[in-house]
C-alpha positions as CSV (number, residue, x, y, z in Angstrom):
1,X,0.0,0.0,0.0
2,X,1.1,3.7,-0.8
3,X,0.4,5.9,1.7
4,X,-0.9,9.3,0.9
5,X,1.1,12.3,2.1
6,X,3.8,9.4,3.3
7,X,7.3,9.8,2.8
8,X,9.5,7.1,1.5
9,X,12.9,6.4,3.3
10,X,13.4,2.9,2.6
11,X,16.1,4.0,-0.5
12,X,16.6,7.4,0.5
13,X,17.0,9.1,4.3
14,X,17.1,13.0,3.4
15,X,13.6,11.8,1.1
16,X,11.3,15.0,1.6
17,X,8.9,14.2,-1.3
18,X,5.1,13.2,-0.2
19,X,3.6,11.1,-2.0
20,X,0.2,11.9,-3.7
21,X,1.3,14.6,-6.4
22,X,-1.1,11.9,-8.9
23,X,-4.4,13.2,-7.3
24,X,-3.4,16.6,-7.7
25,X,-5.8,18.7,-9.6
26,X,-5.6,22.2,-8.8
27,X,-2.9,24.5,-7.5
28,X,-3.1,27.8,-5.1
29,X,-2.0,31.1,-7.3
30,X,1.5,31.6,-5.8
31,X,0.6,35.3,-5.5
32,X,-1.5,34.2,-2.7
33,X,0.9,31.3,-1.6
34,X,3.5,34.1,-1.5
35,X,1.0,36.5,0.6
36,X,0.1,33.7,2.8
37,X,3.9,32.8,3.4
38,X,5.2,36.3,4.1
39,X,1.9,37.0,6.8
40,X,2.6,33.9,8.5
41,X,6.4,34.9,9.0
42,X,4.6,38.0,10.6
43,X,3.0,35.6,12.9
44,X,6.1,33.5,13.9
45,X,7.7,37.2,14.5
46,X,5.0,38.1,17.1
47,X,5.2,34.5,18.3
48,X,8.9,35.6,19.1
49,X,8.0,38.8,21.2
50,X,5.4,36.7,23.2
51,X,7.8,34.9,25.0
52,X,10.8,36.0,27.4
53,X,14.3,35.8,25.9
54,X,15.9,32.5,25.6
55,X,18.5,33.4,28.8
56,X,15.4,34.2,30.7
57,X,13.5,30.8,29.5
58,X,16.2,28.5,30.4
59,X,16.6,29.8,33.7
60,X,13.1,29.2,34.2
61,X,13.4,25.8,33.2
62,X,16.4,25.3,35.7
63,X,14.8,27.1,38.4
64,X,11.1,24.8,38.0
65,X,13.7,21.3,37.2
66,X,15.2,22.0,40.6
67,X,12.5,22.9,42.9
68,X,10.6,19.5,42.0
69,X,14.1,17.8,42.1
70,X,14.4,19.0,45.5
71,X,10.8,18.5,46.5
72,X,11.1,15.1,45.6
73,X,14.4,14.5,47.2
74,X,12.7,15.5,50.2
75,X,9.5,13.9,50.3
76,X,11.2,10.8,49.6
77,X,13.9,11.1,53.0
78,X,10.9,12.1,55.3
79,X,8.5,9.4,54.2
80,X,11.2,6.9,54.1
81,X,11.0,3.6,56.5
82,X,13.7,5.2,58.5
83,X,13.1,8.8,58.1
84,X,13.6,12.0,59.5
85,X,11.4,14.5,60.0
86,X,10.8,17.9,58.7
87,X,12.2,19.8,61.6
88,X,15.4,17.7,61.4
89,X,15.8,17.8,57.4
90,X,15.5,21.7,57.3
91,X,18.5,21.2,60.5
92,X,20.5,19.3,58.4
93,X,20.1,21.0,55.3
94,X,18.7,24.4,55.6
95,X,20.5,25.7,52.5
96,X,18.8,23.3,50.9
97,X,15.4,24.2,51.8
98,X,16.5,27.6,50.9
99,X,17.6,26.7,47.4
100,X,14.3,24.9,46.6
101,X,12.2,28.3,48.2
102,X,14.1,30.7,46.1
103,X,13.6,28.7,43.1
104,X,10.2,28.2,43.1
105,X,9.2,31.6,43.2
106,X,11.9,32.9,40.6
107,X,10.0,30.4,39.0
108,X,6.5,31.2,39.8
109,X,7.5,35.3,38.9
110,X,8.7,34.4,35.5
111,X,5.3,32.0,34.6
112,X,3.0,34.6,35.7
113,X,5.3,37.2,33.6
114,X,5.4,35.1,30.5
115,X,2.1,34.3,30.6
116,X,1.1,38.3,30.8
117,X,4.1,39.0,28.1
118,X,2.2,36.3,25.8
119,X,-1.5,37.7,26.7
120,X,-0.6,41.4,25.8
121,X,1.2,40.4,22.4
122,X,-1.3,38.1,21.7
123,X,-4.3,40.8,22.3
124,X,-2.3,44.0,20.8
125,X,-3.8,45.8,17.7
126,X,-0.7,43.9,15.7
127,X,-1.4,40.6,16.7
128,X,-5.1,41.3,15.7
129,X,-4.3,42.9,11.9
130,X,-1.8,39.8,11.5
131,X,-4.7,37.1,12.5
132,X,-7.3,38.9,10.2
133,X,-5.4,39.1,7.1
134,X,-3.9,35.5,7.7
135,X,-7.9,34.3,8.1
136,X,-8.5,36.3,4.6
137,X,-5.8,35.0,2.7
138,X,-7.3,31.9,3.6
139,X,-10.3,32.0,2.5
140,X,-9.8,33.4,-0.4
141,X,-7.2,30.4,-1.5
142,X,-10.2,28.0,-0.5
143,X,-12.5,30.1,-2.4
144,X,-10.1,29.8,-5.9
145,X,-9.8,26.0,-5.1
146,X,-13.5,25.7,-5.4
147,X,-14.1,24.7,-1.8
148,X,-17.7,25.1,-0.8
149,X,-18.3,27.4,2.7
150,X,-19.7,24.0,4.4
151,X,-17.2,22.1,3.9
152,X,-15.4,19.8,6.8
153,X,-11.8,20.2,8.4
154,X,-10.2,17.0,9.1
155,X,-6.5,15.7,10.2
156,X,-4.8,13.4,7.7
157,X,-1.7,11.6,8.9
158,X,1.5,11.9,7.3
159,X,4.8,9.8,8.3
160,X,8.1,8.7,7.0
161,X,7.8,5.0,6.8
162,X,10.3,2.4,5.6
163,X,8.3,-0.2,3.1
164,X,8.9,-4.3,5.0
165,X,7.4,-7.3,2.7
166,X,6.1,-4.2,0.3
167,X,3.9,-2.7,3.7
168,X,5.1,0.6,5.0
169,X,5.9,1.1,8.4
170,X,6.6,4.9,10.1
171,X,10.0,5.6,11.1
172,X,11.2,8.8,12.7
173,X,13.8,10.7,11.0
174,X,16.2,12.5,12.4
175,X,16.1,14.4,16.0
176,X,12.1,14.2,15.1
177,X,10.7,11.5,17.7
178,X,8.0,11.2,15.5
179,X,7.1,9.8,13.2
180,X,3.5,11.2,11.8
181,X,2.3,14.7,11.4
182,X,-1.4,16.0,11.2
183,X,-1.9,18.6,9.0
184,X,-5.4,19.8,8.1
185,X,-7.7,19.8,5.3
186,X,-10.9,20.7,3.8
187,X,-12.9,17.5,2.8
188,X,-15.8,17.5,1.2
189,X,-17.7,15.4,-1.9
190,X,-18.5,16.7,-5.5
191,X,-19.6,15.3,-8.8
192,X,-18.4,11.8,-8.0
193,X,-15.6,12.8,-6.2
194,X,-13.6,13.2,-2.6
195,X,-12.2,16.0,-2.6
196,X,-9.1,17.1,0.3
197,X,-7.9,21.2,0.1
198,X,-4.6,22.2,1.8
199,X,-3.4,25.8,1.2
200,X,-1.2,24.7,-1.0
201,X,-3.5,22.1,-3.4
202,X,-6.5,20.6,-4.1
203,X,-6.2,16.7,-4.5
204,X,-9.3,14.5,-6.0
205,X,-10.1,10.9,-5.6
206,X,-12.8,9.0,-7.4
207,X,-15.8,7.5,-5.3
208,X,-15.5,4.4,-7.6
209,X,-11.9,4.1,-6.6
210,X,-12.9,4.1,-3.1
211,X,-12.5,0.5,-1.6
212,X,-13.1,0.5,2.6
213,X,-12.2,2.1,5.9
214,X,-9.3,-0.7,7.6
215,X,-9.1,-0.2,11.3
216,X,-5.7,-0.2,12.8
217,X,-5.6,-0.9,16.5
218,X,-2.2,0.7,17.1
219,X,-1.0,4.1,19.3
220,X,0.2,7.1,17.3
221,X,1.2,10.1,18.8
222,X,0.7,13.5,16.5
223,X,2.7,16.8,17.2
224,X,-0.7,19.4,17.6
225,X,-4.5,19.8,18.0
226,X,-6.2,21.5,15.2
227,X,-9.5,21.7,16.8
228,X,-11.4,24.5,18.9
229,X,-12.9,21.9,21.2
230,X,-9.9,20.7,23.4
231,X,-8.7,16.9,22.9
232,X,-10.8,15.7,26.2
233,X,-13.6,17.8,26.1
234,X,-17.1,17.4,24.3
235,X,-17.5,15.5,21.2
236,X,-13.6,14.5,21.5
237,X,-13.7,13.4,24.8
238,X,-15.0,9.8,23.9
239,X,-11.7,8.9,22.0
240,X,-10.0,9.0,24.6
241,X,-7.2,11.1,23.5
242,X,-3.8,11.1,25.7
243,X,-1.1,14.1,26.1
244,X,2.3,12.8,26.9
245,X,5.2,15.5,28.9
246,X,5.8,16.3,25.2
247,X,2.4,17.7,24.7
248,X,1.8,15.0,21.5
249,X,-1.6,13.8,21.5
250,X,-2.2,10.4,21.8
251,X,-4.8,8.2,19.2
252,X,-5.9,4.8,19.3
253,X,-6.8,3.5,16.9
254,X,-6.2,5.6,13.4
255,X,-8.0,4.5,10.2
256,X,-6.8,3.9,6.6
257,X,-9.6,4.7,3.7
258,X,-8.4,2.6,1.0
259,X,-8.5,3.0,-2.9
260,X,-7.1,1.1,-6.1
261,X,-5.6,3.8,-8.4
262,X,-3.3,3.3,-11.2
263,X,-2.8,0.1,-10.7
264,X,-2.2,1.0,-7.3
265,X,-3.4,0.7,-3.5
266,X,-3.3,3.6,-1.9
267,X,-4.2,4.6,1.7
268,X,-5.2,7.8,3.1
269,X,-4.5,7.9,7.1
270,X,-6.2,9.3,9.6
271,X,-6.6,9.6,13.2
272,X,-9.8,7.6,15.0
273,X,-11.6,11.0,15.7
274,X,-12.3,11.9,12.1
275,X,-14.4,8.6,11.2
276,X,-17.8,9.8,11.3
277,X,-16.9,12.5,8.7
278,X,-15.0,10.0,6.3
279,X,-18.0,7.6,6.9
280,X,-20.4,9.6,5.8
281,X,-18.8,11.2,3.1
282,X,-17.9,8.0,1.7
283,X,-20.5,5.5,2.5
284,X,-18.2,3.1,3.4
285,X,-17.8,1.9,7.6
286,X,-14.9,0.7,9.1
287,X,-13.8,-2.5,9.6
């Protein structure tokens, strides 16, 4: 099977070609590529003055690692079997106790003034204009790529695999610890077709090419969450979607819609919580 929006590496480890460029049938104007790139280079800019300087944020980090290193330490020596108590830990150690205090509030001043660095930026007039024209640009690339004003937003999964007995299996590349990626895309059906809209292109795939939706019980992790309604909360909350110390989101299981093209079977991936709109878009259940 040949993934859609997969990466080969079996051959080739610096491989950055996706696959799918055979279901491509229309192309942004790259005057409006263009546009879109140079605002969103705005954005990562602001992004940049909403946090604290890089010497500020790794002090933070060291200050927050050794507080809990310290609170642990202990926690652990006064619950132990043969432990002390907390009078006779701060006598032993006061500089320690010290140490962990001072810490925790240089850390606690530098959250709560990030966090009101990151709320100002976010809220100023600049961020504002940047987030409007960003949301334009947008729509008017959907609205040249024919994409109706109803149409869905769903994650499809792209990964570097390696292909074993002709199946491919992800691998992460690199200092990347994984694997998949979820980037989003208008779906929606037309004139005997399945349509799927980046910002970038509009692929098409027959509904006669369309052959089932295959299960795979098997945890993925993806790198962001592309919805307004948090992972646990409301219609997402019966997946049963898991954050590691990483932030990924965790999905079990994520689905393959397959199709015969070319001579070919394909596979478009995607994660568990966007079944009901490939199901009824395509007619076809999963497995």
């Amino acid at each position: 099977m040949k993934p859609f929006l997969g990466i080969d590496i079996t051959e080739n480890k610096k491989n950055e070609h996706l696959n799918g460029n055979e279901f491509t049938v229309s192309i942004a104007p790259l005057a409006m590529t263009n546009a879109l790139e140079s605002t969103s280079e705005d954005g990562i800019e602001l992004f940049k003055k909403a946090q604290l300087p890089l010497p500020i944020r790794i002090g933070h980090w060291i200050c927050g690692a050794i507080s809990v290193l310290i609170i642990i330490g202990l926690t652990n020596a006064i619950l132990d079997e043969d432990g002390i108590s907390l009078s006779q830990a701060y006598s032993n150690v006061p500089w320690l106790f010290w140490l962990g205090g001072i810490c925790l509030l240089v850390w606690l001043v530098l959250a709560v003034v990030s966090r009101k660095k990151a709320s100002s930026v976010m809220k100023s007039d600049e961020s504002e204009r940047v987030s409007s024209k960003l949301n334009a640009l947008a729509d008017s690339i959907y609205a040249e790529l024919g994409v109706p004003a109803d149409a869905a937003d769903v994650d499809i999964l792209s990964f570097t695999y390696k292909l074993k007995n002709g199946e491919p299996v992800a691998k992460e590349q690199g200092l990347n610890p994984n694997a998949y990626n979820n980037p989003e895309f208008k779906i929606f059906v037309s004139d005997g077709q399945l349509f799927l809209v980046d910002l970038e292109k509009k692929y098409s795939f027959p509904l006669s090419e369309l052959r089932a939706i295959r299960t795979v019980k098997k945890n993925i992790a993806i790198p962001i969450w592309n919805k307004e309604t948090p992972y646990n909360k409301g219609i997402y909350k019966q997946y049963k979607l898991g954050v590691d110390q990483f932030a990924n989101i965790h999905v079990k299981p994520y689905h393959i819609l397959e199709l015969e093209h070319g001579g070919e079977t394909w596979g478009i991936y995607f994660p568990n919580y966007e079944l009901p709109t490939f199901e009824t878009l395509t007619g076809l259940k999963a497995e």
